[in-house]
VEXVEX-736559 format. One record per residue: residue number from 1; residue in three letters; y, z, x of N, C-alpha, C in turn. Coordinates in steps of 0.02 Angstrom, whole numbers, plus 50000, padded with zeros to 5 digits. Layout:
KEVEX lumpa vexmi   n.y   n.z   n.x  ca.y  ca.z  ca.x   c.y   c.z   c.x
KEVEX   NUM   ALA     Y     Z     X     Y     Z     X     Y     Z     X
...
END
This chain:
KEVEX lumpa vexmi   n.y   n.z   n.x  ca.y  ca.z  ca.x   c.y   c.z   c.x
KEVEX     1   UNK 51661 50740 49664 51594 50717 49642 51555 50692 49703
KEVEX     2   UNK 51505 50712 49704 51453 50676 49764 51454 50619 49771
KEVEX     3   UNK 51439 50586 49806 51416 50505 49817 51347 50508 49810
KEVEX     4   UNK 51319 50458 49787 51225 50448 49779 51237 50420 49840
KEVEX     5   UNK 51195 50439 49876 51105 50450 49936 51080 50398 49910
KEVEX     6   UNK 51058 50344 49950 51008 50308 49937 50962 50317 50010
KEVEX     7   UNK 50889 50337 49998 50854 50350 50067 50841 50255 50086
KEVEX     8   UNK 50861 50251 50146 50827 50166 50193 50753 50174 50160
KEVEX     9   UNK 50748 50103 50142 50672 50098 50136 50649 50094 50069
KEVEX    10   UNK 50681 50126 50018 50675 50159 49959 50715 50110 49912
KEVEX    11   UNK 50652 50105 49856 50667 50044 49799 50741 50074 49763
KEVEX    12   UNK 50783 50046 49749 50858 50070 49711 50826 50052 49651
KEVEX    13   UNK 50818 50109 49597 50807 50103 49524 50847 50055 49491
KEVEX    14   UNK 50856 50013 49428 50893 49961 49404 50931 50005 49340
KEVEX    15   UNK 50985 50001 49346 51030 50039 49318 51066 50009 49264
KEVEX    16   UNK 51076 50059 49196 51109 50029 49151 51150 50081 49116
KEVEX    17   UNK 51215 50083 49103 51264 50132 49049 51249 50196 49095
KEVEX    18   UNK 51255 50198 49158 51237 50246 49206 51168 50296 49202
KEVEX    19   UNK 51119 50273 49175 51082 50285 49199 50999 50236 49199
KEVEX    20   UNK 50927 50272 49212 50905 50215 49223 50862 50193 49188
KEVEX    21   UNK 50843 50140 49156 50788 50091 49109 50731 50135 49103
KEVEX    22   UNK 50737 50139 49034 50667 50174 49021 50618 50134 48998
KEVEX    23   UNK 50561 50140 49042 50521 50093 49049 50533 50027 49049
KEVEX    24   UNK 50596 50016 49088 50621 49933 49109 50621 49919 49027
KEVEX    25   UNK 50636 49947 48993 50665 49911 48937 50748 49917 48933
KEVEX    26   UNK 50790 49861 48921 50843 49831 48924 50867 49889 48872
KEVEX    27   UNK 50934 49898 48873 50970 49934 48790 50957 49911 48742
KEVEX    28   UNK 50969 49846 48748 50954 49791 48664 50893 49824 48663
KEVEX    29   UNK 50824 49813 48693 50772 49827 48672 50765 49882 48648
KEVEX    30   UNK 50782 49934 48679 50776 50014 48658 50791 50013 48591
KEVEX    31   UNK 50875 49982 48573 50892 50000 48525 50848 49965 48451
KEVEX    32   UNK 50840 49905 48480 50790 49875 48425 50715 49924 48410
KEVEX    33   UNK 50702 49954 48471 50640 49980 48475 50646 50042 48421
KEVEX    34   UNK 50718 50064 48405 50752 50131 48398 50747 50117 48312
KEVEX    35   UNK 50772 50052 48307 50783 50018 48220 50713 50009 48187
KEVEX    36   UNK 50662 49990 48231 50589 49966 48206 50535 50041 48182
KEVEX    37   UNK 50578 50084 48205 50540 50152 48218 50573 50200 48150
KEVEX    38   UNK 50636 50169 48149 50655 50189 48089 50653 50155 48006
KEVEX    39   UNK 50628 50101 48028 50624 50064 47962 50529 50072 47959
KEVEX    40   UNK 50502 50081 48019 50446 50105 48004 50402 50177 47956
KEVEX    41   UNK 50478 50218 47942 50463 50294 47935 50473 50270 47831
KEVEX    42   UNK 50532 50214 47831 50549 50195 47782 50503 50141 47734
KEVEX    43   UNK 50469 50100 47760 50416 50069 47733 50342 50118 47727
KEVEX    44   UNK 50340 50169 47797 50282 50199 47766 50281 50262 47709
KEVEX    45   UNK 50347 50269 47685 50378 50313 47621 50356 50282 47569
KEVEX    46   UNK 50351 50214 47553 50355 50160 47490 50274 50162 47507
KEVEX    47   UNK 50237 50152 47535 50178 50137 47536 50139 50217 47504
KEVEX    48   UNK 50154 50266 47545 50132 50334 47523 50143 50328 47444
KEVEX    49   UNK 50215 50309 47430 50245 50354 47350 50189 50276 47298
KEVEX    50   UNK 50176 50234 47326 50147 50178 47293 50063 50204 47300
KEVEX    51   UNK 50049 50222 47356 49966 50270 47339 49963 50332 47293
KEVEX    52   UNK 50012 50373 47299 50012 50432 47267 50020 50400 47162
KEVEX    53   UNK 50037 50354 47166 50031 50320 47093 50001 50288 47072
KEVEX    54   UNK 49948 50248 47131 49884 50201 47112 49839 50251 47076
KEVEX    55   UNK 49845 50326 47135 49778 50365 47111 49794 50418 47053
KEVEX    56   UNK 49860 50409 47028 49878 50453 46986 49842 50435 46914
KEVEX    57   UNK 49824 50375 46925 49802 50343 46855 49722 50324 46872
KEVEX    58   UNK 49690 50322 46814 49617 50328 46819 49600 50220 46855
KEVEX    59   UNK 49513 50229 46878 49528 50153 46894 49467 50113 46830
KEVEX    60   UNK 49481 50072 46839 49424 50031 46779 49357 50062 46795
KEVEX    61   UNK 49326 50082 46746 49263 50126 46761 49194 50046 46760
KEVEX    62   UNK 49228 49990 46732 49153 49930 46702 49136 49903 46763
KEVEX    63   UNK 49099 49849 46744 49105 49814 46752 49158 49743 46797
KEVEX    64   UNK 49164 49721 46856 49238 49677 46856 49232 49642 46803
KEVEX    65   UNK 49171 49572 46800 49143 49555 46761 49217 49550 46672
KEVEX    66   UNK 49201 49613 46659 49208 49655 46603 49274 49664 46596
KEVEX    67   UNK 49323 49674 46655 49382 49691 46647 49422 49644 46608
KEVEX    68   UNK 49474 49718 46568 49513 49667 46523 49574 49698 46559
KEVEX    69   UNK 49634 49667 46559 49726 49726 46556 49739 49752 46520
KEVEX    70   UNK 49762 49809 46562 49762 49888 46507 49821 49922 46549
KEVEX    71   UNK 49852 49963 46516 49915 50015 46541 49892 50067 46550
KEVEX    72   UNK 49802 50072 46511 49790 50141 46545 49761 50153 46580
KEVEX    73   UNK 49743 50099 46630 49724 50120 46681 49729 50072 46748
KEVEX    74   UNK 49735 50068 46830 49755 50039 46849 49716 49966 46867
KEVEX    75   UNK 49747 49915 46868 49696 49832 46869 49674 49847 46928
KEVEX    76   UNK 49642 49795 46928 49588 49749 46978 49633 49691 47020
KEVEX    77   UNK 49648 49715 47061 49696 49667 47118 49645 49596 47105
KEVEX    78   UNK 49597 49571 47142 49596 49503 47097 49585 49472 47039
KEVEX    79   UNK 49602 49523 46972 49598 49482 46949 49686 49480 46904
KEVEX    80   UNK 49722 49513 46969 49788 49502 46935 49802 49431 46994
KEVEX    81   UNK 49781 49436 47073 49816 49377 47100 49764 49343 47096
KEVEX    82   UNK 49760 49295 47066 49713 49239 47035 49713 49181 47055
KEVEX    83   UNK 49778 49137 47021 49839 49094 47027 49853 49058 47104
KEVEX    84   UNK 49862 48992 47089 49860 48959 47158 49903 48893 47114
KEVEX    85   UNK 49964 48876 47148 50006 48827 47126 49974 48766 47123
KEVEX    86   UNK 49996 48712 47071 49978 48653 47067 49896 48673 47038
KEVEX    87   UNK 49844 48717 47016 49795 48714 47003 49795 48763 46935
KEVEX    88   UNK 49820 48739 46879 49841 48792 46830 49776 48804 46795
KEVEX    89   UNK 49748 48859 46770 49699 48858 46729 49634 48875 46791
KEVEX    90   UNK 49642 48869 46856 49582 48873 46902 49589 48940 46926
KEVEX    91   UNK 49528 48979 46925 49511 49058 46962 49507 49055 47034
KEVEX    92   UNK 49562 49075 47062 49549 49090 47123 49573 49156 47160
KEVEX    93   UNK 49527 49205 47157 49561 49270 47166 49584 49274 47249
KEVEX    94   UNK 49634 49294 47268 49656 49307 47326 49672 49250 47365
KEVEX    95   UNK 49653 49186 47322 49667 49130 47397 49752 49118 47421
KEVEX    96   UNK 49796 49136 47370 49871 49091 47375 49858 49145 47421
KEVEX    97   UNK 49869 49230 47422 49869 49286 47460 49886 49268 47510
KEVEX    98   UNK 49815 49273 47520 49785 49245 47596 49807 49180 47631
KEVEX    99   UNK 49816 49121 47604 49879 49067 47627 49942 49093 47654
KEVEX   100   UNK 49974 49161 47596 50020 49173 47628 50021 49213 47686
KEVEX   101   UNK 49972 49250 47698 49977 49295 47739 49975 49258 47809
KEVEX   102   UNK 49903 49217 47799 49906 49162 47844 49970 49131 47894
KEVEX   103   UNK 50006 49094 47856 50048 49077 47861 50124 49115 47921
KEVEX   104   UNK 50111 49187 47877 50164 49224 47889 50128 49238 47968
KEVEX   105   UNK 50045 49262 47985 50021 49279 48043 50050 49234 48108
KEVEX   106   UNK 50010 49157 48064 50049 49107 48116 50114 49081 48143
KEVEX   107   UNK 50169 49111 48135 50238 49108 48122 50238 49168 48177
KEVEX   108   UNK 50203 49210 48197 50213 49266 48236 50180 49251 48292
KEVEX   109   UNK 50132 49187 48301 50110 49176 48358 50141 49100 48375
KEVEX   110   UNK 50190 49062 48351 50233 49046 48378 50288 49052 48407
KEVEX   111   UNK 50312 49114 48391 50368 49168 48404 50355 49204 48474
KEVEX   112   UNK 50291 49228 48500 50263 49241 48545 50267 49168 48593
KEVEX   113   UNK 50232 49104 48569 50254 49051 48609 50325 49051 48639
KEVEX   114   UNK 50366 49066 48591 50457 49059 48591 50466 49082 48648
KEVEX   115   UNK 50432 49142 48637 50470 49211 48701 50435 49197 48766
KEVEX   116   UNK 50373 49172 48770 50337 49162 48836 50384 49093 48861
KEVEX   117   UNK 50416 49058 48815 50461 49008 48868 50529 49019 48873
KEVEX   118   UNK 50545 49077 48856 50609 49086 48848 50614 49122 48923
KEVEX   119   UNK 50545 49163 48929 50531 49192 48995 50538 49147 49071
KEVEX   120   UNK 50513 49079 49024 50508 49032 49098 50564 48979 49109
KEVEX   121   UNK 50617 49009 49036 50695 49002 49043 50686 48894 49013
KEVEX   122   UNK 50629 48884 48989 50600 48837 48953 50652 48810 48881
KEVEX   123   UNK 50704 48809 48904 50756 48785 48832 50724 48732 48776
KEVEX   124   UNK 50670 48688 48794 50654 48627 48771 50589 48662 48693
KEVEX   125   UNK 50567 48700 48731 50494 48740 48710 50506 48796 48674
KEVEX   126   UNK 50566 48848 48696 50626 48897 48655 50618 48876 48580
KEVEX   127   UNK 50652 48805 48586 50702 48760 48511 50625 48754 48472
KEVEX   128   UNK 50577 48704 48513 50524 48699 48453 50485 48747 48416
KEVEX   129   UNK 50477 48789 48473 50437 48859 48443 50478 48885 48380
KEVEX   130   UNK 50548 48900 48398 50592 48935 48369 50581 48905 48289
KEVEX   131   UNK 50597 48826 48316 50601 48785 48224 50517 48809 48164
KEVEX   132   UNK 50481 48812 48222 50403 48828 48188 50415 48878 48153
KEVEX   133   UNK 50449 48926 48181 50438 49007 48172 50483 48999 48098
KEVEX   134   UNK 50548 48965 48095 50571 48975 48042 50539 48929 47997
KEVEX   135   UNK 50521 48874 48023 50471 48838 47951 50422 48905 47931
KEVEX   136   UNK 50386 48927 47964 50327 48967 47932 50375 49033 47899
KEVEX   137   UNK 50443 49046 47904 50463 49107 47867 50479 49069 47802
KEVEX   138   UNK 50519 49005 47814 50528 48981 47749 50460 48973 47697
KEVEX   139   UNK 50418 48957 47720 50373 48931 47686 50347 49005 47638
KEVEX   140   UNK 50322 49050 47696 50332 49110 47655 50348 49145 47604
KEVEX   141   UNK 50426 49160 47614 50459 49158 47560 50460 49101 47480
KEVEX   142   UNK 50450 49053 47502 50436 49003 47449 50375 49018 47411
KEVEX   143   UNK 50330 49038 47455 50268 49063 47407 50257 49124 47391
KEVEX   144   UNK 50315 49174 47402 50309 49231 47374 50374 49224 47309
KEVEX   145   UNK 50416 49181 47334 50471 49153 47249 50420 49137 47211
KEVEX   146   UNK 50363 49112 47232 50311 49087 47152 50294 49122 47145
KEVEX   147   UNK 50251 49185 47178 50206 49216 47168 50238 49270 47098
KEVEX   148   UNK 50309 49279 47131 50342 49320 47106 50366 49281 47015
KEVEX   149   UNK 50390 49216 47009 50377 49169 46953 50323 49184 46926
KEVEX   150   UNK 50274 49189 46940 50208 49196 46898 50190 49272 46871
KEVEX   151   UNK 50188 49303 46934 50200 49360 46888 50250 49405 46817
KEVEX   152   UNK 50322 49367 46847 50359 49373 46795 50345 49358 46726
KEVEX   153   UNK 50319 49287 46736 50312 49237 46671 50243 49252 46647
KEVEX   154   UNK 50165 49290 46686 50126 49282 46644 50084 49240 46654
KEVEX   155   UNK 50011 49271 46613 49968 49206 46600 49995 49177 46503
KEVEX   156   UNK 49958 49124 46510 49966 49092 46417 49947 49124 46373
KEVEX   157   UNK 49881 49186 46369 49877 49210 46325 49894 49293 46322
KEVEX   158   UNK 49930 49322 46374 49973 49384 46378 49914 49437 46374
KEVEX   159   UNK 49935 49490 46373 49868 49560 46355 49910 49599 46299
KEVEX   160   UNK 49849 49619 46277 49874 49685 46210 49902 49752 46254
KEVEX   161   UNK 49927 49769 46237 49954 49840 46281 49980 49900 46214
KEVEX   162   UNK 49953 49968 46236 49958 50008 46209 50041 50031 46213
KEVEX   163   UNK 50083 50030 46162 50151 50038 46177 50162 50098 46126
KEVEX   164   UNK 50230 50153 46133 50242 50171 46076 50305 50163 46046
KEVEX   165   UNK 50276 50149 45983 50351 50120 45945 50370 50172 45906
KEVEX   166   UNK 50426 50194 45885 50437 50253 45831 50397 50312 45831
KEVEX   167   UNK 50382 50330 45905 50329 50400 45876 50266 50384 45903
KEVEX   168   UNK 50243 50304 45871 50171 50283 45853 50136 50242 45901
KEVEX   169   UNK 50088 50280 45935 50046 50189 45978 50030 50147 45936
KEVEX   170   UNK 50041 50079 45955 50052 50026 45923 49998 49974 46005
KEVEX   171   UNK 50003 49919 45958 49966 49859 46000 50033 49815 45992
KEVEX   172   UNK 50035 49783 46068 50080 49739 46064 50051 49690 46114
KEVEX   173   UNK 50064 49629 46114 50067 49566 46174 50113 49568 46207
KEVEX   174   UNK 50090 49577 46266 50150 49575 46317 50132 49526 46352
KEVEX   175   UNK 50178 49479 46385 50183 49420 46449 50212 49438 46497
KEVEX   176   UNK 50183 49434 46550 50191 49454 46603 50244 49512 46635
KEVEX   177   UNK 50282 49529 46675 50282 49601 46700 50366 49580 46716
KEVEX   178   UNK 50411 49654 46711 50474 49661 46712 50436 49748 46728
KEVEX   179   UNK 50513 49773 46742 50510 49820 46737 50493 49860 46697
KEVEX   180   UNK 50498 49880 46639 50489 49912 46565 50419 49895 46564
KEVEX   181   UNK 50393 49856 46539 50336 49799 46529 50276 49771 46564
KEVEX   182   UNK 50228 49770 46580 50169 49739 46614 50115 49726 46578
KEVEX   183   UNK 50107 49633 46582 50042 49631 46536 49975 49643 46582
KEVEX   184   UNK 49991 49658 46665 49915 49664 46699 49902 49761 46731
KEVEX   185   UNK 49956 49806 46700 49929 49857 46687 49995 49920 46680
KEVEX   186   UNK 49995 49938 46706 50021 50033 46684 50096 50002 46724
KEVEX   187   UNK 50175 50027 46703 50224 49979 46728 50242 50002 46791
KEVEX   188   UNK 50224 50058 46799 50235 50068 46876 50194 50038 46925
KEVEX   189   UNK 50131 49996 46913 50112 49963 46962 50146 49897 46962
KEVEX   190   UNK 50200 49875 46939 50253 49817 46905 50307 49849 46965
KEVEX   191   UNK 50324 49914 46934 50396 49913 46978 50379 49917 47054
KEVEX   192   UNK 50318 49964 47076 50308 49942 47145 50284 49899 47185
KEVEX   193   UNK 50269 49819 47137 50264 49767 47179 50319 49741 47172
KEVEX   194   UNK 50359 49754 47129 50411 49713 47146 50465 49752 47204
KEVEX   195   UNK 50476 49795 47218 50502 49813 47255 50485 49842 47316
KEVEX   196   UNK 50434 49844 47335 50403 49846 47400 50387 49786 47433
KEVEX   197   UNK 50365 49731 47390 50362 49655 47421 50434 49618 47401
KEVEX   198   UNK 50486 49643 47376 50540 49619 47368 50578 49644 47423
KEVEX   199   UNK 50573 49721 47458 50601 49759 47511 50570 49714 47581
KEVEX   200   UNK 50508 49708 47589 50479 49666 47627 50511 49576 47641
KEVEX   201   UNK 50504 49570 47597 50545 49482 47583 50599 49490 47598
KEVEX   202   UNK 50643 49555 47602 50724 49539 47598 50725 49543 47692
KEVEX   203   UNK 50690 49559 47722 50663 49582 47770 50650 49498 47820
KEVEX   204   UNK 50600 49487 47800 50574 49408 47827 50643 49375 47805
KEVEX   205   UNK 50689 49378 47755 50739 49331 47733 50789 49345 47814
KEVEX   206   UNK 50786 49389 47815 50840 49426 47893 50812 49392 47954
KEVEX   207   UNK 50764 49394 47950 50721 49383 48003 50743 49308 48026
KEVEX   208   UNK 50742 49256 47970 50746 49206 47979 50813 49165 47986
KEVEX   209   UNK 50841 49227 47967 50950 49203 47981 50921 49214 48056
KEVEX   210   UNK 50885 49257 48088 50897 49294 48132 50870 49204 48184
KEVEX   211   UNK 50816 49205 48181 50787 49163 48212 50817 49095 48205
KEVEX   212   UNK 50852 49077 48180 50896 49010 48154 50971 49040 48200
KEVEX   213   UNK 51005 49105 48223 51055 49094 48240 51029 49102 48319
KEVEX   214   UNK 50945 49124 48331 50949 49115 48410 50926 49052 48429
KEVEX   215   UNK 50885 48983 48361 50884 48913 48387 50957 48891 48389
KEVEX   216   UNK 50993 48906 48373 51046 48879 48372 51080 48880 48440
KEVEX   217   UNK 51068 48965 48454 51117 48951 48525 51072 48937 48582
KEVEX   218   UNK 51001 48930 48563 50968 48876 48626 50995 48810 48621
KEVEX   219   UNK 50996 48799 48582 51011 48729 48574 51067 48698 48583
KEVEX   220   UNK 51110 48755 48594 51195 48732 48624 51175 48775 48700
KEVEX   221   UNK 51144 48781 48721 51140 48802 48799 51154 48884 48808
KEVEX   222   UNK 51170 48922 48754 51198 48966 48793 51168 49037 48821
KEVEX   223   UNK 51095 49016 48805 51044 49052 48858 51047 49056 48916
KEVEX   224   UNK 51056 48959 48928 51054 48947 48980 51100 48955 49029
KEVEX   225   UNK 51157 48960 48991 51234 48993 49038 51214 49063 49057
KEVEX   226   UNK 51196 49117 48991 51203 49182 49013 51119 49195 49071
KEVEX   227   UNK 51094 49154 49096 51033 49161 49112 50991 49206 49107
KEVEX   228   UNK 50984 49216 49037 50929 49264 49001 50908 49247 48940
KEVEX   229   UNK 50848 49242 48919 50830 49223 48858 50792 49296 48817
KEVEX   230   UNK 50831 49338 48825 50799 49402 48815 50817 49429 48744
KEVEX   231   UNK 50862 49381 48707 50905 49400 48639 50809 49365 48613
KEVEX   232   UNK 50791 49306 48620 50726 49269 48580 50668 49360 48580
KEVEX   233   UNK 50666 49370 48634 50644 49428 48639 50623 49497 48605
KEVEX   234   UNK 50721 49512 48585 50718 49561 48550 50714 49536 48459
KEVEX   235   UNK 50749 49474 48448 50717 49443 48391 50628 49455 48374
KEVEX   236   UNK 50619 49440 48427 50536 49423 48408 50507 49485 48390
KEVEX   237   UNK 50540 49537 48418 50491 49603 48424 50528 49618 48341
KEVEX   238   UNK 50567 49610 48304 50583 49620 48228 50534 49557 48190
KEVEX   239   UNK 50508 49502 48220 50488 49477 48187 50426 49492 48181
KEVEX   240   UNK 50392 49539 48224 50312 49544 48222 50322 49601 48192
KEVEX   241   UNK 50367 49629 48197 50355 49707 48156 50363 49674 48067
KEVEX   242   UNK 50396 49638 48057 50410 49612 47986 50319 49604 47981
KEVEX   243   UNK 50304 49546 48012 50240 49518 47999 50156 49566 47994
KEVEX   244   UNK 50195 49637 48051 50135 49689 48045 50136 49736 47996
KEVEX   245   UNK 50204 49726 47966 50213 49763 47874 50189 49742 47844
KEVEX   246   UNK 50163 49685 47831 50151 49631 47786 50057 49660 47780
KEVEX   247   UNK 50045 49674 47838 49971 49691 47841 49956 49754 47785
KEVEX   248   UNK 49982 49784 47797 49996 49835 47751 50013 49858 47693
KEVEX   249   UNK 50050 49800 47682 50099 49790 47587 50005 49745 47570
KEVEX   250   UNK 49987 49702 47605 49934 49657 47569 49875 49714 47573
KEVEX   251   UNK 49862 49753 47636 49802 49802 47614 49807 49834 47542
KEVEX   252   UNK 49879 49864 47534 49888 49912 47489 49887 49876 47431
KEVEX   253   UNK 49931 49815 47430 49905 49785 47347 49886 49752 47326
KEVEX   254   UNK 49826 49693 47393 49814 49646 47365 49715 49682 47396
KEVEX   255   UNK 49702 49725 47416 49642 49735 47422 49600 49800 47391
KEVEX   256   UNK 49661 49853 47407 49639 49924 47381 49636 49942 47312
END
């Protein structure tokens, strides 16, 4: 086998698993880069098969005004997310939403804090950022457990829904949404919020083991032994991709 030539003078490329960094990205990174690209092909499958069924069904032709819930045809995004905790009985279309989304945004620009001191090898600034990041995932999730409570359970006075019983359309009251069932419209717009923002959530739930087992080992030093804080890094880049899905699950069902 030859020996490598290095010409005098000449920068030595930085080498890894024998050969060299593509685009100075580390393996961890690649490979994370490798997972984000594939769960990207997989969330934008659920979003397609969730458009191809919004438009399969006709949309309220009235009035908003006017709108009532119906199975036959698809709702009015605000006036299914309405609902804002602790304010029962008060109209507020889109605000919890938007709290959460909020929320979830800012959690991604403390995470970015994380990594800019993890860069300057900042252990002190690492831990706090880090704790933010998982307060704002927890919090998240907590307001998508209600969101998801409320939808289950319903408003107090349910909708009539065209069902067939024995053969026969029939009128029935339905409360709020399961699978089978939806009192705010046709049940497949039921099964794909629950499982596209349930696929999403299980997602941020990872995220936040994730970010809780790298405060942890700032916080016992062992960044600071391996002198690299480049694990906060590749965390972070799963946590903004979680958070830039999120843009997308809320375009698709809390605006379009």
């Amino acid at each position: 086998m030859a020996a490598n030539v290095t010409t005098p003078g000449a920068i030595e490329p930085k080498m890894w698993m024998g050969g060299i960094e593509p685009m100075k990205a580390s393996y961890g990174k690649l490979m994370m880069w490798f997972f984000l690209i594939s769960d990207t092909f997989t969330f934008s499958a659920l979003l397609v098969a969730y458009g191809t069924a919004r438009f399969s069904f006709p949309a309220f032709s009235g009035k908003a005004e006017d709108f009532t819930f119906s199975n036959m045809y698809w709702p009015i995004p605000e006036k299914v997310y309405e609902a804002v905790p602790f304010l029962h009985g008060v109209t507020l279309p889109l605000v919890f939403v938007g709290i959460m989304t909020f929320i979830l945004i800012a959690s991604s620009v403390t995470m970015v804090l994380a990594v800019e001191a993890g860069h300057r090898m900042d252990r002190e600034s690492v831990e706090k950022y880090m704790l933010w990041t998982i307060l704002g995932g927890f919090t998240f999730l907590g307001c998508q457990a209600w969101e998801w409570s409320h939808f289950i359970h319903g408003t107090d006075t349910g909708s009539v829904m065209k069902v067939i019983q024995d053969g026969v359309w029939v009128d029935k009251t339905v409360f709020g949404a399961n699978l089978t069932e939806n009192q705010y419209g046709p049940p497949a717009f039921a099964d794909f919020f629950f499982f596209i923002t349930g696929f999403h959530g299980t997602h941020v739930f990872s995220g936040v083991i994730l970010n809780i087992l790298i405060f942890f080992r700032s916080a016992t030093g062992f960044y600071d032994k391996r002198g690299s804080y480049e694990m906060v890094e590749k965390v972070g880049l799963y946590w903004h991709f979680v958070d830039l899905v999120w843009v997308f699950v809320f375009t698709f069902f809390y605006l379009v």
